[in-house]
C-alpha positions in Angstrom: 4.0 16.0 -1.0 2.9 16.0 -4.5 3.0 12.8 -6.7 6.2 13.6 -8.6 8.1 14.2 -5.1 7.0 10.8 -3.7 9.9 8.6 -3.8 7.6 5.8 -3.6 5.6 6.6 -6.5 5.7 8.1 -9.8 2.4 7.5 -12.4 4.6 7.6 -15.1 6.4 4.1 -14.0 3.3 3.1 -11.9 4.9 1.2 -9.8 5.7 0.0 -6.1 8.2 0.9 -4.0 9.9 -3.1 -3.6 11.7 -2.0 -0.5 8.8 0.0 1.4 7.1 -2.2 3.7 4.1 -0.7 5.5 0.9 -0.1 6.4 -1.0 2.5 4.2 -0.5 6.1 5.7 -0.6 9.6 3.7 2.7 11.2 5.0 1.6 14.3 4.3 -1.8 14.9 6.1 -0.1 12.2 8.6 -3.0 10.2 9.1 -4.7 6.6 7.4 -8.4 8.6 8.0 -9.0 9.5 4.6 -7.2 6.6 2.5 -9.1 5.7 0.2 -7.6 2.3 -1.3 -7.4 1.7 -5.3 -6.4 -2.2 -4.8 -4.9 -4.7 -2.6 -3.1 -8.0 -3.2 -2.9 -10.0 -0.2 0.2 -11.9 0.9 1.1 -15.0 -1.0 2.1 -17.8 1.7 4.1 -21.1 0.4 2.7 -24.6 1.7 5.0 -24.4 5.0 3.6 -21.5 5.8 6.3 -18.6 5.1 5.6 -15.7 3.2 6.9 -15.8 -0.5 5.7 -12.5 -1.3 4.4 -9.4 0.3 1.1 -8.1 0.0 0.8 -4.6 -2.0 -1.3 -2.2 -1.8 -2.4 1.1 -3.5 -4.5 3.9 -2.6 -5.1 8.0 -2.5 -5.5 10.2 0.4 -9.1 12.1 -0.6 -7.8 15.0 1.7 -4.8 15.9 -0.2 -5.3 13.7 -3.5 -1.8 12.1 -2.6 -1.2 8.7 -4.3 1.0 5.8 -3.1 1.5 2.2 -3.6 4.2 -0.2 -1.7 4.0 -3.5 0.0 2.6 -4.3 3.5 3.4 -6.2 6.0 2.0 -9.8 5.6 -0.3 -10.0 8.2 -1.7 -6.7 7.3 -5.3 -6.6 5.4 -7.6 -3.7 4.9 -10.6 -3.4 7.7 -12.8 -5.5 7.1 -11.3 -8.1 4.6 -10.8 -11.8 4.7 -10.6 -14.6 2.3 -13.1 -17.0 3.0 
């Protein structure tokens, strides 16, 4: 799937899918193996707890060169990664 036929993507708006919640995948080669990720914003919790906004996340597939960006699911974080 090239860029321009990614519904979730386009570089000329660069920006995220709002709906598309999930964790970072290349659809075409169908594996997270070769993601490489371009930058993450972690979940932003209110004082009770809840989530008041989804973490996002952007990388490239270095197989195919595909690019995405969307939000994950809150309690998702890249290997690796922890705020200390």
């Amino acid at each position: 799937m090239t860029t321009a036929a990614n519904p979730r993507y386009t570089r000329h708006s660069m920006t995220a899918d709002a709906e598309y919640v999930g964790q970072p995948n290349c659809e075409k080669c169908g594996t997270d193996e070769f993601i490489y990720l371009e930058s993450f914003v972690p979940a932003k919790h209110r004082q009770d707890g809840t989530v008041r906004k989804l973490g996002e996340v952007a990388y490239t597939c270095t197989r195919c060169e595909d690019f995405s960006a969307h939000s994950v699911p809150a309690s998702w974080a890249p290997p690796g990664w922890y705020l200390g």
